[in-house]
Chimera marker file (.cmm) of the C-alpha trace (Angstrom):
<marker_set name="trace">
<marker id="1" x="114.989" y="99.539" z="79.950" r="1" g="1" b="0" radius="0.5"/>
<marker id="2" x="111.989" y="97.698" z="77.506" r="1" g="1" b="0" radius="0.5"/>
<marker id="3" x="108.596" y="99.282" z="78.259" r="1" g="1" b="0" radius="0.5"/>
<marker id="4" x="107.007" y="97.121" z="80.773" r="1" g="1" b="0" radius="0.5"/>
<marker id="5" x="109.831" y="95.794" z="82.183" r="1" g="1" b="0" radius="0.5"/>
<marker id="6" x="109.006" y="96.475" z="85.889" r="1" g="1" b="0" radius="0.5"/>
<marker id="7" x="111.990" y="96.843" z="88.217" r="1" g="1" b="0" radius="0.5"/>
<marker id="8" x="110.315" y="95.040" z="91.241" r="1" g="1" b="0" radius="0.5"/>
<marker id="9" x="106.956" y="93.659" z="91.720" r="1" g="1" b="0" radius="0.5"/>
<marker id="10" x="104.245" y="94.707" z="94.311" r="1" g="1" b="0" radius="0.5"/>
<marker id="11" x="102.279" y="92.025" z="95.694" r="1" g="1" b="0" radius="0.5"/>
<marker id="12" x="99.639" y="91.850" z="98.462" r="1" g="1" b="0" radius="0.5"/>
<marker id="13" x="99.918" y="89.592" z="101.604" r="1" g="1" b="0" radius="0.5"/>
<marker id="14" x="96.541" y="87.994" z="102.280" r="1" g="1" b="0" radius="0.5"/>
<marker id="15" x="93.794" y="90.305" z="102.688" r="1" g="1" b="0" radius="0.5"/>
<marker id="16" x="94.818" y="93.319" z="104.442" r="1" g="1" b="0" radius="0.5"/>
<marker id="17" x="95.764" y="95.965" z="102.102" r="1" g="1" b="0" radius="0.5"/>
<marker id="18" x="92.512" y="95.175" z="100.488" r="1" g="1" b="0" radius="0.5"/>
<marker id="19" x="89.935" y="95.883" z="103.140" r="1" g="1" b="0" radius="0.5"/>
<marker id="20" x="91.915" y="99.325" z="103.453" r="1" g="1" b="0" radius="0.5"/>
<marker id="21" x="92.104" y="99.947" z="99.589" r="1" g="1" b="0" radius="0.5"/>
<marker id="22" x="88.654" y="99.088" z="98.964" r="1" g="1" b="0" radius="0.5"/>
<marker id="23" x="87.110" y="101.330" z="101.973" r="1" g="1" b="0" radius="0.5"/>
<marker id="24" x="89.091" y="104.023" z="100.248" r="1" g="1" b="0" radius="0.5"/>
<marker id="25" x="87.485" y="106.908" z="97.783" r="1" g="1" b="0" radius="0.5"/>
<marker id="26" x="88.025" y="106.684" z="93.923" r="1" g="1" b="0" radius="0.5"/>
<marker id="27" x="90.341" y="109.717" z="93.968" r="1" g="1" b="0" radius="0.5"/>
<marker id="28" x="92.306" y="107.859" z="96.469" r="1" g="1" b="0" radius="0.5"/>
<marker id="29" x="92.503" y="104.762" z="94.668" r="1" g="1" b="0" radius="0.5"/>
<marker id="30" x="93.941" y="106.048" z="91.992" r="1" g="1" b="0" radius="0.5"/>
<marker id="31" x="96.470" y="107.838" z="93.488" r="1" g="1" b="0" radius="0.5"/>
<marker id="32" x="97.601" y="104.557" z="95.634" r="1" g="1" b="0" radius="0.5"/>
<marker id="33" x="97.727" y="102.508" z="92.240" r="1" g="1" b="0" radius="0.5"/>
<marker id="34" x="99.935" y="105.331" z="90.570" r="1" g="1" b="0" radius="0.5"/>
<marker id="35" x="102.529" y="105.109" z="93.568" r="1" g="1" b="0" radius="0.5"/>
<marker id="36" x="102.273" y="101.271" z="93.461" r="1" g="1" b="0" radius="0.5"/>
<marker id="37" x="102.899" y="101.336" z="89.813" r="1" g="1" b="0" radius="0.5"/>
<marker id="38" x="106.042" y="103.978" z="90.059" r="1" g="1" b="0" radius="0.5"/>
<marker id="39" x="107.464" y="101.664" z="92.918" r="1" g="1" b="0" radius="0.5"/>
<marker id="40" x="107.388" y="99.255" z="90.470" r="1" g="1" b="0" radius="0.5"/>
<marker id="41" x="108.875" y="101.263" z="87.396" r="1" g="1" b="0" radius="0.5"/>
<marker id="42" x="111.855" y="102.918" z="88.940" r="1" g="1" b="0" radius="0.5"/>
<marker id="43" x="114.703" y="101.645" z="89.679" r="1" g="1" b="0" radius="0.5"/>
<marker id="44" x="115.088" y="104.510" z="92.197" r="1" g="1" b="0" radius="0.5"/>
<marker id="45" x="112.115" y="105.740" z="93.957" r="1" g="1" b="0" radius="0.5"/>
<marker id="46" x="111.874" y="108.704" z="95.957" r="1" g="1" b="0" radius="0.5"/>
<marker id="47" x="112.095" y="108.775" z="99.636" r="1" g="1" b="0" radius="0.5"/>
<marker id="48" x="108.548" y="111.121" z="99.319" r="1" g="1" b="0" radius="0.5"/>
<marker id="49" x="107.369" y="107.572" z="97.858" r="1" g="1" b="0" radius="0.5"/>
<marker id="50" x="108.636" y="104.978" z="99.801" r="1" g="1" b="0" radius="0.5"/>
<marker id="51" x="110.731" y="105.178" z="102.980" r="1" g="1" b="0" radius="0.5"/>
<marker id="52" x="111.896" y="102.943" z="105.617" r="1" g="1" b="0" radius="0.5"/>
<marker id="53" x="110.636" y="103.183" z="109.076" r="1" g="1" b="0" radius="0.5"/>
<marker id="54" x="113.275" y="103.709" z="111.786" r="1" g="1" b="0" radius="0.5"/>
<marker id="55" x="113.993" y="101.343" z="114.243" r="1" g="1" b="0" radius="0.5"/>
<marker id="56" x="112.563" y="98.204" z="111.979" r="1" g="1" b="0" radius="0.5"/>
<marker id="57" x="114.015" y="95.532" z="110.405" r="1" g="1" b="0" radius="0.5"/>
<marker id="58" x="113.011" y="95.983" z="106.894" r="1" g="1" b="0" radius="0.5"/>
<marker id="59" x="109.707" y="97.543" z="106.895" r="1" g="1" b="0" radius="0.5"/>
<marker id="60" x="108.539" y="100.616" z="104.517" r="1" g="1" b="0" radius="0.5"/>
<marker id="61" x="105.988" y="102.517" z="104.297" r="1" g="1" b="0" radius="0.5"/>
<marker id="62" x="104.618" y="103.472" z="100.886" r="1" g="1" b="0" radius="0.5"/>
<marker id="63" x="103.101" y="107.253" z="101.013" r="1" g="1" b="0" radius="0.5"/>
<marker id="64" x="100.349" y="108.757" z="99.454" r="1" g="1" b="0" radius="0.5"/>
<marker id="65" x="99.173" y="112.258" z="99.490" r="1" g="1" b="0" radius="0.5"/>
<marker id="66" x="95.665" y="112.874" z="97.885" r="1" g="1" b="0" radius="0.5"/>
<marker id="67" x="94.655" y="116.620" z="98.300" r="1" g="1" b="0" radius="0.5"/>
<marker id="68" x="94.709" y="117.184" z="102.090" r="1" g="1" b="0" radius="0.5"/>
<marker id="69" x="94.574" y="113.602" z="103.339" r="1" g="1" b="0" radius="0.5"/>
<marker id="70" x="98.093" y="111.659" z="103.688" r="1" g="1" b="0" radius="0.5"/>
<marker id="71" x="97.926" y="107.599" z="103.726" r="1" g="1" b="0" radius="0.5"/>
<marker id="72" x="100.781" y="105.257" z="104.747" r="1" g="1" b="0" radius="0.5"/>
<marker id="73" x="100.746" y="101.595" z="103.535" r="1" g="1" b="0" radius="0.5"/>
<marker id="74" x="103.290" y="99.584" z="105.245" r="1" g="1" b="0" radius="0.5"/>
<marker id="75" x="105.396" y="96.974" z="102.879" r="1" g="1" b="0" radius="0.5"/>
<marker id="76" x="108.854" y="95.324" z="103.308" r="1" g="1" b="0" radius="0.5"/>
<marker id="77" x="111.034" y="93.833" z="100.573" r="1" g="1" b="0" radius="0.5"/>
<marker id="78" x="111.078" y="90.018" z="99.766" r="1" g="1" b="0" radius="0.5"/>
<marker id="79" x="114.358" y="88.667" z="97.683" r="1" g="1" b="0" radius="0.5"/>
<marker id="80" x="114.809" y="92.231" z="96.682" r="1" g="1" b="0" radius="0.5"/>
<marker id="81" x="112.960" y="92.729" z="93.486" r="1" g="1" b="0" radius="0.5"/>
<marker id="82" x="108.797" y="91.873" z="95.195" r="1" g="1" b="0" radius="0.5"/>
<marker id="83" x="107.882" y="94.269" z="97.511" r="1" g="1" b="0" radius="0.5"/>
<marker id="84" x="104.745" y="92.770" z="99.663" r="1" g="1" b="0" radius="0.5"/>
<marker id="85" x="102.591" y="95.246" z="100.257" r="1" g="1" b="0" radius="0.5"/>
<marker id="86" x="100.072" y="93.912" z="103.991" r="1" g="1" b="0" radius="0.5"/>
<marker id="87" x="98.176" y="97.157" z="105.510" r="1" g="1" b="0" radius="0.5"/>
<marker id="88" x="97.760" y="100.900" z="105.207" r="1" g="1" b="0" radius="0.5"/>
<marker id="89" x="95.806" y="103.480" z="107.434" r="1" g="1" b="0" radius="0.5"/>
<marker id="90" x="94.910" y="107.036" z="107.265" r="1" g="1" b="0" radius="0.5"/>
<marker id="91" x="97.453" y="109.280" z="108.709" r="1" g="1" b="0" radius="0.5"/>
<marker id="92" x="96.202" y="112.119" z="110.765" r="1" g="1" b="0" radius="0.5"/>
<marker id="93" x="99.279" y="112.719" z="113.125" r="1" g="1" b="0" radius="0.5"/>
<marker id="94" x="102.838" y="113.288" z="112.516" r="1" g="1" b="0" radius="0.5"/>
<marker id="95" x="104.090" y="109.956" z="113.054" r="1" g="1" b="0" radius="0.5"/>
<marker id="96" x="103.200" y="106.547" z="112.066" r="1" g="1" b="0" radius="0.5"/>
<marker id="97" x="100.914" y="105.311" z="114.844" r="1" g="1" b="0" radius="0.5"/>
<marker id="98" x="102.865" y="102.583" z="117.392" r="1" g="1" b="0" radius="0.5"/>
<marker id="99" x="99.895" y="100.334" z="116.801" r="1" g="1" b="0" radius="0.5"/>
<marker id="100" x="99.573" y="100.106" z="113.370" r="1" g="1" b="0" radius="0.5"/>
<marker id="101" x="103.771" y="99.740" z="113.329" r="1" g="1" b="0" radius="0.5"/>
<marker id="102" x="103.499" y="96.977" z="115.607" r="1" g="1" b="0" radius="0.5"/>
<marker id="103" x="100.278" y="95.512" z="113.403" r="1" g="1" b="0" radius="0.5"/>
<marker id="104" x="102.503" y="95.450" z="110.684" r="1" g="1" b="0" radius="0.5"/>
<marker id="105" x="105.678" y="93.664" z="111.842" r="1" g="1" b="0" radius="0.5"/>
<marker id="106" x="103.099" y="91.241" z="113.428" r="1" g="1" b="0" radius="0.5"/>
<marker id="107" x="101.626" y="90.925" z="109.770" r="1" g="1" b="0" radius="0.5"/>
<marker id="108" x="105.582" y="90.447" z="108.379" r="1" g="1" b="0" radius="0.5"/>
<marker id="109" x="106.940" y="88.151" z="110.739" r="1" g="1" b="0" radius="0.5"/>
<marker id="110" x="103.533" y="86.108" z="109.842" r="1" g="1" b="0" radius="0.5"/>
<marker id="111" x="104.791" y="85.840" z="106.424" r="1" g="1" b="0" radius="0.5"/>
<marker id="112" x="108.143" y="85.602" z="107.029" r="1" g="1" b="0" radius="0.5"/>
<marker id="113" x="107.200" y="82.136" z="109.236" r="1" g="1" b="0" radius="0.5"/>
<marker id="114" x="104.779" y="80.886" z="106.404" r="1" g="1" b="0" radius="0.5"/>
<marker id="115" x="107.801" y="81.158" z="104.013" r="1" g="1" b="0" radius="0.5"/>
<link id1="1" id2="2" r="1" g="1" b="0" radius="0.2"/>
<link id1="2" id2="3" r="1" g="1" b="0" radius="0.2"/>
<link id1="3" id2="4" r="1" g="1" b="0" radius="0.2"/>
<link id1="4" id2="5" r="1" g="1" b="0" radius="0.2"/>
<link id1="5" id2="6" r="1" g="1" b="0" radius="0.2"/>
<link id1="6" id2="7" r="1" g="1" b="0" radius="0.2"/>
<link id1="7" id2="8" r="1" g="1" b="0" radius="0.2"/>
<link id1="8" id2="9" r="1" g="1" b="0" radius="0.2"/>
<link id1="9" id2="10" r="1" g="1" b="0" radius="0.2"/>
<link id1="10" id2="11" r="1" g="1" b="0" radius="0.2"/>
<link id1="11" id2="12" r="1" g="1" b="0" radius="0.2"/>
<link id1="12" id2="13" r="1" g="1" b="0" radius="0.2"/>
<link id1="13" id2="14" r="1" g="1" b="0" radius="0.2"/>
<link id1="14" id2="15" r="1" g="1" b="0" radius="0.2"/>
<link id1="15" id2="16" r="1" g="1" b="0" radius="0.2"/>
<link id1="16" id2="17" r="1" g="1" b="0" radius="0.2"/>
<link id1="17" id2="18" r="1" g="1" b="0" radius="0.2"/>
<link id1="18" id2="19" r="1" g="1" b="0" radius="0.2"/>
<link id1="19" id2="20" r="1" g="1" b="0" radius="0.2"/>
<link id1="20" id2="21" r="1" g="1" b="0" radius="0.2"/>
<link id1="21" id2="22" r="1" g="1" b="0" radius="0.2"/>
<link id1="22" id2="23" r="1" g="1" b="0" radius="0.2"/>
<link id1="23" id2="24" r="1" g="1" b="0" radius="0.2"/>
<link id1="24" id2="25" r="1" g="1" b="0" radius="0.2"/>
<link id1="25" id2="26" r="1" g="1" b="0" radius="0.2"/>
<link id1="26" id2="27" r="1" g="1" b="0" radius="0.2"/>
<link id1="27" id2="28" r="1" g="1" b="0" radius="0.2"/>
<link id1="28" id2="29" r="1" g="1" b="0" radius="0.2"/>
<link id1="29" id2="30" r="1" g="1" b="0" radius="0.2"/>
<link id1="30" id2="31" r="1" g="1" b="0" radius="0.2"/>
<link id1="31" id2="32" r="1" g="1" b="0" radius="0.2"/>
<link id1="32" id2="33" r="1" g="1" b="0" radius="0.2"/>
<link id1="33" id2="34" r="1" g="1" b="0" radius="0.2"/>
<link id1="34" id2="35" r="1" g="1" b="0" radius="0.2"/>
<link id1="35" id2="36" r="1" g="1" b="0" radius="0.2"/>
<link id1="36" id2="37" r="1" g="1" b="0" radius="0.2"/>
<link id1="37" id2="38" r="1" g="1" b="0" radius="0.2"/>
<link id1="38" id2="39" r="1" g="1" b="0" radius="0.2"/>
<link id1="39" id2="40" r="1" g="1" b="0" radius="0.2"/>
<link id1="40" id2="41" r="1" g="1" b="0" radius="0.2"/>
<link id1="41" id2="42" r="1" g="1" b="0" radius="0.2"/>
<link id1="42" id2="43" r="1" g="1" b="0" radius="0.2"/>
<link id1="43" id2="44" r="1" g="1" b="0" radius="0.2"/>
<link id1="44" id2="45" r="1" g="1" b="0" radius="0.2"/>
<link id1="45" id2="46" r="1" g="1" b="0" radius="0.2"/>
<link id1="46" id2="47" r="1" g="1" b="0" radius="0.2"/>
<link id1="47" id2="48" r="1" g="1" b="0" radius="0.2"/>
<link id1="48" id2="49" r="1" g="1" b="0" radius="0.2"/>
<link id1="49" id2="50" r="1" g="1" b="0" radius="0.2"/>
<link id1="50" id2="51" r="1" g="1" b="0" radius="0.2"/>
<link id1="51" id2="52" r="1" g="1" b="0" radius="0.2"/>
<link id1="52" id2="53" r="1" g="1" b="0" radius="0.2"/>
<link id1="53" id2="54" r="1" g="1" b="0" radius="0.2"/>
<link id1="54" id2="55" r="1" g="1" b="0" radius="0.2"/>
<link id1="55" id2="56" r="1" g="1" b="0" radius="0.2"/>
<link id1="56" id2="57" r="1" g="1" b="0" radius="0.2"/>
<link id1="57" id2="58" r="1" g="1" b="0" radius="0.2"/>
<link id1="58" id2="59" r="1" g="1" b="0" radius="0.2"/>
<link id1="59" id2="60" r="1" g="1" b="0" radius="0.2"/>
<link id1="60" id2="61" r="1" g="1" b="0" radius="0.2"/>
<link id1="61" id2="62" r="1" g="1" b="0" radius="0.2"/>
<link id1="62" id2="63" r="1" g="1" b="0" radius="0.2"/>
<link id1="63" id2="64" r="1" g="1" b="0" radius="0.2"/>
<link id1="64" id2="65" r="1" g="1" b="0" radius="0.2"/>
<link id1="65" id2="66" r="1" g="1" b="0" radius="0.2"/>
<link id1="66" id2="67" r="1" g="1" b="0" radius="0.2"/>
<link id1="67" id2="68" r="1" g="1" b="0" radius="0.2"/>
<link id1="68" id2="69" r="1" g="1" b="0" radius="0.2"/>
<link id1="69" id2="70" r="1" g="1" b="0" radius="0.2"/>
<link id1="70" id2="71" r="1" g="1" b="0" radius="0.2"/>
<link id1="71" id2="72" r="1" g="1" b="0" radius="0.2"/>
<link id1="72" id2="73" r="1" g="1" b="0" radius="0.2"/>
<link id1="73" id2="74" r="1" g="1" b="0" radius="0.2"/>
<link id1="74" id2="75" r="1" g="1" b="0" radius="0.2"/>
<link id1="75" id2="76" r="1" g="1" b="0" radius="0.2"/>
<link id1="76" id2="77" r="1" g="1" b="0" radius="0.2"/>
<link id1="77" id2="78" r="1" g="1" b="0" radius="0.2"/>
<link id1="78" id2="79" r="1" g="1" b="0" radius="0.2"/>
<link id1="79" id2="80" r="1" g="1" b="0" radius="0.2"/>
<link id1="80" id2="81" r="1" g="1" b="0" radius="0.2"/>
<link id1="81" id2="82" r="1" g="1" b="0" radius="0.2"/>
<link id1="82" id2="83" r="1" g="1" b="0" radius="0.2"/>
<link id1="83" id2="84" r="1" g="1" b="0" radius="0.2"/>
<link id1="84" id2="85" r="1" g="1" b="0" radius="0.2"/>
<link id1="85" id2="86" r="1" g="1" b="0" radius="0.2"/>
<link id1="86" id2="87" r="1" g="1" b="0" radius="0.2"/>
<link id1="87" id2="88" r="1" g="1" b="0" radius="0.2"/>
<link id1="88" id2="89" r="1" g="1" b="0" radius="0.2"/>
<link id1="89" id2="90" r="1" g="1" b="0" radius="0.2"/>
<link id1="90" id2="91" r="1" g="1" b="0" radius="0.2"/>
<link id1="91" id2="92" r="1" g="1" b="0" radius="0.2"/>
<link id1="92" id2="93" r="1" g="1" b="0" radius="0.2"/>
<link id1="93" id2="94" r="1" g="1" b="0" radius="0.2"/>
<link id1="94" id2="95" r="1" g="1" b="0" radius="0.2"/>
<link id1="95" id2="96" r="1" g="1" b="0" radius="0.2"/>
<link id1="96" id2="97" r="1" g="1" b="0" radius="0.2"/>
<link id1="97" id2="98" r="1" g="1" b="0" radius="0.2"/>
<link id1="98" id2="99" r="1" g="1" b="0" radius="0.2"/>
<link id1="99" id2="100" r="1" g="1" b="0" radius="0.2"/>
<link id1="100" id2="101" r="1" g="1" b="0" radius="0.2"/>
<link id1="101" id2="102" r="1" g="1" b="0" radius="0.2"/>
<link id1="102" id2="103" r="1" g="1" b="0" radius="0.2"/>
<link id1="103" id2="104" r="1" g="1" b="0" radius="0.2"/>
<link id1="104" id2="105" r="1" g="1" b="0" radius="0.2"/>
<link id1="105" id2="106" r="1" g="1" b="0" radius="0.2"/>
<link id1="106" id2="107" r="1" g="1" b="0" radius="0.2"/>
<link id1="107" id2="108" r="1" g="1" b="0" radius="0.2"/>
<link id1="108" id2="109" r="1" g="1" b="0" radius="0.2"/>
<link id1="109" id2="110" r="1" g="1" b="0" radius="0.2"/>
<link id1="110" id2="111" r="1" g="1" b="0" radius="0.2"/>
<link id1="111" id2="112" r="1" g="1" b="0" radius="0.2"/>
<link id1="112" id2="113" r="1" g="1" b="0" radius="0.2"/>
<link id1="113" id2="114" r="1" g="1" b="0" radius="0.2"/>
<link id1="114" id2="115" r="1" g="1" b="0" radius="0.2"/>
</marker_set>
């Protein structure tokens, strides 16, 4: 594969992923743009990266570990090759909160209707 050929291409659905990114310290930040970037470059990314949720239709969560703190950002696919990334949270339990799972199909099947 050419060097910068990306595999797939992350994009950002309106503003929510941004209000959580930019709340987020500069340690963090970096570490979220490094696992955006490898979702992008590999044409097989690890399940410690980027897993599906159960019991949804096509959502992911991308997942970031920066020292002790864990952070899920919730994506789904789009025509296979973009990945849209809409909303992330702090994760401080073992699983994915209900709400923010249900915030984030809300936030898909909005952009799945504007389509």
């Amino acid at each position: 594969m050419k060097e910068n050929q990306k595999v797939r291409e992350v994009v950002f659905y309106k503003d929510y992923f941004e209000q959580f990114f930019l709340s987020q310290k500069p340690k963090v930040k970096e570490k979220i743009l490094w696992t955006l970037e490898l979702i992008e470059d590999l044409l097989m990314v690890p399940e410690a990266y980027l897993k599906h949720i159960e019991n949804t239709d096509g959502l992911y969560e991308v997942r970031v570990q920066c020292a002790s703190n864990i952070f899920r950002i919730f994506c789904f696919f789009d025509e296979d090759r973009v990945v849209v990334v809409i909303n992330g949270f702090q994760k401080k339990q073992q699983k994915a909160p209900k709400n923010e799972i249900e915030k984030a199909l809300k936030i898909k099947e909005a952009y799945e209707n504007e389509k």
